[in-house]
N, C-alpha and C positions, 0 to 999 in steps of 0.2 A: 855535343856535350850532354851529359846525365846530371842531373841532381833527383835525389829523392825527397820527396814531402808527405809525414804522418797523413795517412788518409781523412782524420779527422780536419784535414784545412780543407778540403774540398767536399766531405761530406758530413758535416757538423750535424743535420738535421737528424742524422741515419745511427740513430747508437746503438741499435740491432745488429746492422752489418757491421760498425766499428768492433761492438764485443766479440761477435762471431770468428773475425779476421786478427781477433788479439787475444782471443781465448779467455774473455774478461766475463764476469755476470752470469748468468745463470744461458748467454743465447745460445749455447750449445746443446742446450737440453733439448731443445726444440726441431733439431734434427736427428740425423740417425748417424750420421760419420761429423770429425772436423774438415774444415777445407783440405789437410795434406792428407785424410784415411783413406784411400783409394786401395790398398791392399786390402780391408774388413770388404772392404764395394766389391772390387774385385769377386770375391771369393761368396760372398752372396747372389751375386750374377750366375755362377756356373750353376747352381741350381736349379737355375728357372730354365724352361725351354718358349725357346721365341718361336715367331711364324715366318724363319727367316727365308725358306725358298719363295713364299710367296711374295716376302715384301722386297724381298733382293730383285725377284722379276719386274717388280713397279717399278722400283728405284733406277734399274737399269734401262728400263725404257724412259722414263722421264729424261735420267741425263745423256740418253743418248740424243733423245729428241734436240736438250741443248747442246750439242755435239762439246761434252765434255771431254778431257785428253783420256787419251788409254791410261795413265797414273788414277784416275779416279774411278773408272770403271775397273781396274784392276780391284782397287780397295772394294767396292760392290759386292764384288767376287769372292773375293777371300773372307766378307762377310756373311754366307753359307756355314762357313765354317764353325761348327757349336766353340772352340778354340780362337775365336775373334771376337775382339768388342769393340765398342766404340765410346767416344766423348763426343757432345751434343752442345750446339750454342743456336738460337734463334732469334729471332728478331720480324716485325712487320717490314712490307717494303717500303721504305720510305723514298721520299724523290730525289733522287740523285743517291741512294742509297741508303739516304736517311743520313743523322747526324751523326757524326765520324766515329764513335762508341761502336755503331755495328761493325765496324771495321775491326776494332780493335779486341769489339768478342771474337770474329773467326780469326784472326790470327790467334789468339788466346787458347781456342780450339787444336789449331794445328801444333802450335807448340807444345799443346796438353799431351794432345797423343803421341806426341813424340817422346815426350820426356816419360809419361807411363809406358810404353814400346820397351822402354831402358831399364826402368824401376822394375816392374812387374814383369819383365821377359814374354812377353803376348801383343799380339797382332793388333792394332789399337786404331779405328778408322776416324779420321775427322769428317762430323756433319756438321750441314746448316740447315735447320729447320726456317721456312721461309713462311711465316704463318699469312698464307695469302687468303682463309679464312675468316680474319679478322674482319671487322668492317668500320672500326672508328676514322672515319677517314679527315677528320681534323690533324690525325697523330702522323697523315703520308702523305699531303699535299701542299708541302712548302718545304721549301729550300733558303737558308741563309747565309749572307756572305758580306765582308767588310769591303764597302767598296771605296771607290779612289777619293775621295772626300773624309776616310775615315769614320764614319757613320757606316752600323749594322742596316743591309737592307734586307730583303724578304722579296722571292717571288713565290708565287702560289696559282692555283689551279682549281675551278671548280666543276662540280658533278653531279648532274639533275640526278643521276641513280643514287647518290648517296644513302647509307644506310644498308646498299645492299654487300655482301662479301667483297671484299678488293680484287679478289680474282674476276669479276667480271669485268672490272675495267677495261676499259680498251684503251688503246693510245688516240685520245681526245685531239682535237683542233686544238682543244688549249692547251692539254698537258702538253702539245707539240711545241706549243708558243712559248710556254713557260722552260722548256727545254733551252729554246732559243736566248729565249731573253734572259737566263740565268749567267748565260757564257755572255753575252754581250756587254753583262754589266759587272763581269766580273774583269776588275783592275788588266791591263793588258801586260802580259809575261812571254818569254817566250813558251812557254807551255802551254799556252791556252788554244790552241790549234790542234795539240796531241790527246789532253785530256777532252776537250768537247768531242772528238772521235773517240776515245773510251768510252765514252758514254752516251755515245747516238744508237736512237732507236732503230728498232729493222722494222722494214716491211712486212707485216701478217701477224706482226707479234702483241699481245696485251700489256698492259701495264706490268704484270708479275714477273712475263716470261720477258720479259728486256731486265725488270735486275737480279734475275736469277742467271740469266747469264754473263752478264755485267761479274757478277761472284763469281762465275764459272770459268772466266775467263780471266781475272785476277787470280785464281786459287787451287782450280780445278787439276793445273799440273803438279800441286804439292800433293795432293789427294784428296782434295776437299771434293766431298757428295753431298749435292744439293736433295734436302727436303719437302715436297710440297703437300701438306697434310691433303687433298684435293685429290692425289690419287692413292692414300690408302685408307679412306673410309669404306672399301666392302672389307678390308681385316679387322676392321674398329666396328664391325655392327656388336661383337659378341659385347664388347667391352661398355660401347652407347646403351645394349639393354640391360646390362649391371648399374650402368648411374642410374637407369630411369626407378629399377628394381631398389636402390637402396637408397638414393633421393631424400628419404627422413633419416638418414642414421649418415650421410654426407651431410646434412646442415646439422645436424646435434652435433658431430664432431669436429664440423668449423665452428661454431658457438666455443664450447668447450677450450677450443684453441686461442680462443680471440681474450676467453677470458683468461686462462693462463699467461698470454702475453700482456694484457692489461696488469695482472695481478705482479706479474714480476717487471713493472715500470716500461714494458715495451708498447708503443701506440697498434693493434692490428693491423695490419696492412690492406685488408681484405674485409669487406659486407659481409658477415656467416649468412645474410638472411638473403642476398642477392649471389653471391660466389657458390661453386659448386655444382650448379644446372649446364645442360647440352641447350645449343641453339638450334634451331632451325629455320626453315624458310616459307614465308607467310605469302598468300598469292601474288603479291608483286613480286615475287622473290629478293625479299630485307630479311634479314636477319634478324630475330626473334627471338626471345627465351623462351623455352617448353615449360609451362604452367601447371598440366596436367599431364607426369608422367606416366601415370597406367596406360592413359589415353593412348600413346605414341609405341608400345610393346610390338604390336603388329605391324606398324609404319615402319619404324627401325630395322626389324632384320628382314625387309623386305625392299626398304631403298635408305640405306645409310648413307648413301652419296647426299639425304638433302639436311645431314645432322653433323653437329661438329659441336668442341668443347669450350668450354670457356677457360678463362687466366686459371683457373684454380686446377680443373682437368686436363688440362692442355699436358701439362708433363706428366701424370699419369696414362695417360695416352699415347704419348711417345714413349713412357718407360714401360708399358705394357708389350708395345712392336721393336723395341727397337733394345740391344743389349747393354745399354749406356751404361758404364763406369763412372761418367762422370758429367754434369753439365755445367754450362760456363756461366754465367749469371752473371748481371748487375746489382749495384746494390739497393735497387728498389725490389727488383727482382728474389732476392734474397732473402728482403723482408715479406714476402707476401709466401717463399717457401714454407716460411716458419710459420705457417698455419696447417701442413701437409702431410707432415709425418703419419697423424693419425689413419687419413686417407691409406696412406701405402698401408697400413696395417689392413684397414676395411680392405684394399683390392689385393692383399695376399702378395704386394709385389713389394722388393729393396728397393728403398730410397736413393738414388748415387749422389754421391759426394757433390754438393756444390759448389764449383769453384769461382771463387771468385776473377770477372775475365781483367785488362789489364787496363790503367788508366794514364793517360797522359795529357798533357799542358804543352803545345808547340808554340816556341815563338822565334825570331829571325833573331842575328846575333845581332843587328842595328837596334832592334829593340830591345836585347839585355842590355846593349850598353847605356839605352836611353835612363831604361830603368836604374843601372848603378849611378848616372849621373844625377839624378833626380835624386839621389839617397835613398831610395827604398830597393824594394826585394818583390819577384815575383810571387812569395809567400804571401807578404802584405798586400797585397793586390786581390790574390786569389780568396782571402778573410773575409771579403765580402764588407770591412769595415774602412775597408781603402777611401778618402776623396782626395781628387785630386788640387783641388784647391788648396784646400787644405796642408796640403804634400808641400805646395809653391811655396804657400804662407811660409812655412818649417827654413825654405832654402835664402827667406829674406833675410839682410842683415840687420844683426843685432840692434844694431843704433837707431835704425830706420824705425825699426816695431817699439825702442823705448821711447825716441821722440813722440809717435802718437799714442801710446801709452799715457803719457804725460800730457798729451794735449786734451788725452780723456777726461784724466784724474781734474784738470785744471777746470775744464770746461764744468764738470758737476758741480764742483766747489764753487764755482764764480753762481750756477743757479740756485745754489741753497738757501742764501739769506732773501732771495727775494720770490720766493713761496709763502712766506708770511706776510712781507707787504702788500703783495697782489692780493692777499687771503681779507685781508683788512679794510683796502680798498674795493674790492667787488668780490664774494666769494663763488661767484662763475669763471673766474679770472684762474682759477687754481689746474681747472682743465686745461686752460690756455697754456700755462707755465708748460706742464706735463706734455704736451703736444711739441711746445717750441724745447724742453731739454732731449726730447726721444729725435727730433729733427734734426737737432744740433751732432748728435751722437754718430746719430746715422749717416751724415753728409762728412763726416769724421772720418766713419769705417770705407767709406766708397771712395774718399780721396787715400785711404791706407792702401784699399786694396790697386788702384788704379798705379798709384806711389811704384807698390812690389812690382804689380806689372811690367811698368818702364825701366822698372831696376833691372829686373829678372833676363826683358829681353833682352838688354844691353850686352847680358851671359849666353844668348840665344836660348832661353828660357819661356817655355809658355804653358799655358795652360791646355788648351787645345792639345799640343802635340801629344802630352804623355795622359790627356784622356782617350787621344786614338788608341795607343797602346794597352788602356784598359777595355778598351772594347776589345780589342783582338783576342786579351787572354779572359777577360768576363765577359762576352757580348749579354746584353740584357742582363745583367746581371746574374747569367747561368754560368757553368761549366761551360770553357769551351767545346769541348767533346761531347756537349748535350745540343748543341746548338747547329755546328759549320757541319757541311759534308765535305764527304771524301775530295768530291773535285775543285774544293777550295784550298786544299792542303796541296795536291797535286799542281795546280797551278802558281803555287807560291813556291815549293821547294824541288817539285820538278818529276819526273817519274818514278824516280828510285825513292820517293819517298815511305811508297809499300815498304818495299824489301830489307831496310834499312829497321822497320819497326820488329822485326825481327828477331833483330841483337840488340833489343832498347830494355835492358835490366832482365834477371832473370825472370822465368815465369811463373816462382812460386813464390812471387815476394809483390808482398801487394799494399807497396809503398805508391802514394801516387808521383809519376816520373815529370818531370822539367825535361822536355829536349830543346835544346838551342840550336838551330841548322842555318846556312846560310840559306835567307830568300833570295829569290831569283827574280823577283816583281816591285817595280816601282821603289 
């Protein structure tokens, strides 16, 4: 089952991408197309000329390397063609593929280009850029899951190299353990034998190149081409010595933008005074900001392999190599685009359409039913202003909550007249009063609430039960799809869980979606 929810319940902080996504305020100015312009994008595109035999020869060896289906190496192919373009979604590798949102960007991808293939009548390839350049590795070394107790738990991994790019990772003793121990402690299904082999590591392979083909292997026969910016930096030197080259006229025009967005009530997404700059690699080889651009002129177009871009250049980077119509975005994502525009003007290249990728909220039909018995609604829940007790309080009976009501009102009234006597007799005595009516109050509310308790279970009613179910759809009080990965969904609702996201609302409707599936677990 579907229901749809205003994307304002799930992302209330984000009025940028809410305006963007509903054509509201001034956030459109801020880019170059709305989310559905992909015809203006389109047709912008054909004018530029890419470096596509050389980056089609990367691409094609990368994903041969991960022995991707012939359906995606065909797409490779057919993107030589000045007559092919592509839609573009990214993401760092997270563990276990990061929290289920990367998922639900590249499905978002593949059905982009499908549904542009139709609209615009042209060749339309789906990528994943797999930024294994990054190096925050706080944002890829944990994995979360609701385990048999009901309580969010957390496994995680650590890395004396930290700091340096993630592609150097290797598959650690621990990342190995923590592999282990994620599936061990996740609730026992029958699935969990099938998904722990989805997601087992190979021998020879690093930290990247296990979930890039992890993607390659979920996606690879729809046509999905894995990215890895690591093999086209000798095409990016030309583009690296143009940042270094205009370095003061990329931070006056993040400045400029940040005020703009300040100015029409939007927060910047982005530092103008940190955002902007290429990193590179300092003698331990960590990842470093370039400080002194003239300095790196001769460095750059002589080994680009050791220079890469930051949040801000990252998508002109790729929209410099690569033909994109259109890329898939989040909505943090979205908001830190709206600092960009400028940029594509300085580097002479069209902006593409950002579109927004697709959101959803999974829970088991045992627990909508929980939720309707409890009187509340997955909406309520997801408001962030949900408590559960609170919720219990609401389901006691009437009678019950006016008896102690009244036991309240009684009990104030019986201490009123005698705050003046005690006041007469010692006036230290008055603290006393105030001590013994706050006591009395309180030993009131603890036999009310204790009262509901026994009442409630009598209905099979607790507190407990329908706070687990606020865990599963808020864990920490996040977005689920900010938090669980993929093989927590899979071992709860079974392998067809992918395929099925598929046909979960159309793709250019960017309501946030309710699915309700039968679980398969506990």
């Amino acid at each position: 089952m579907l229901d749809n929810l205003d994307a304002q319940t799930i992302y209330p902080e984000n009025g940028l991408y809410l305006d963007y996504i509903s054509n509201q305020g001034t956030a459109a100015s801020f880019f170059s197309h709305p989310p559905l312009g992909y015809a203006a994008a389109l047709a912008a595109r054909r004018e530029v000329d890419y470096p596509r035999e050389e980056i089609c020869n990367l691409l094609e060896t990368y994903n041969v390397c991960l022995q991707a289906d012939p359906v995606a190496l065909e797409n490779i192919a057919a993107l030589r063609q000045r007559s092919v373009f592509c839609v573009i979604g990214g993401q760092q590798a997270g563990f276990l593929g990061g929290p289920v949102y990367t998922l639900y960007k590249i499905i978002t991808t593949i059905r982009l280009a499908e549904l542009l293939e139709r609209e615009l009548h042209v060749k339309v390839v789906p990528l994943f850029w797999l930024a294994s350049d990054d190096h925050d590795f706080t944002e890829i070394n944990r994995g979360y899951l609701l385990k048999q107790d009901g309580e969010v738990g957390a496994v995680s991994f650590a890395w004396e190299e930290r700091g340096r790019p993630i592609s150097d990772l290797p598959l650690t003793e621990d990342v190995l353990h923590s592999y282990q121990t994620y599936f061990d402690t996740l609730p026992a299904s029958p699935n969990c034998s099938s998904v722990k082999k989805l997601f087992a590591p190979q021998p020879k392979e690093n930290y990247c190149a296990w979930h890039a083909r992890i993607w390659l292997r979920l996606f690879s026969n729809r046509g999905l081409v894995l990215v890895d910016p690591s093999v086209l930096r000798s095409p990016a030197s030309t583009f690296f010595r143009t940042v270094l080259e205009e370095q003061e006229a990329i931070q006056q025009h993040l400045r400029e933008a940040a005020t703009s967005l300040s100015d029409a009530g939007y927060e910047p997404a982005l530092s103008p005074d940190r955002a902007g700059r290429l990193f590179t690699l300092d003698s331990d080889g960590r990842r470093v900001r370039v400080k002194a651009p003239f300095d790196h002129l001769p460095e750059v177009m002589k080994h680009p392999e050791r220079y890469s871009a930051d949040v801000a250049l990252r998508p002109l980077l790729s929209d410099t190599l690569l033909p994109s119509v259109a890329s898939v975005l989040g909505p943090g994502e979205i908001a830190y685009h709206a600092m960009l525009k400028p940029l594509y003007r300085l580097f002479r290249l069209p902006q593409p359409v950002l579109f927004p990728r697709k959101s959803y909220t999974v829970l088991a039909q045992k627990e909508a039913d929980l939720i309707a018995r409890y009187g509340t609604s997955v909406a309520a829940i997801l408001s962030r202003t949900f408590n559960a007790k609170q919720a219990l309080h609401e389901l006691a009976p009437k009678e019950l909550k006016s008896r102690f009501s009244t036991a309240r009102e009684t009990t104030v009234q019986a201490f009123v007249p005698l705050r003046a006597l005690l006041g007469e007799i010692d006036p230290s005595l008055e603290k006393r009063w105030e001590k013994a009516r706050t006591s009395s109050l309180h030993n009131i509310n603890r036999l009310e609430n204790r009262a509901i308790r026994a009442e409630l279970a009598k209905r099979g009613l607790g507190a407990w039960e329908l706070q687990q179910v606020c865990n599963a759809l808020l864990p920490r009080g996040r977005p689920q799809e900010r938090v669980f990965p993929l093989p927590y969904f899979i071992n709860r609702y079974g392998p067809e869980f992918v395929d099925r996201l598929f046909s979960m609302g159309r793709v250019d409707d960017f309501s946030h979606h309710v699915i309700t599936l039968e679980g398969q677990n506990g």
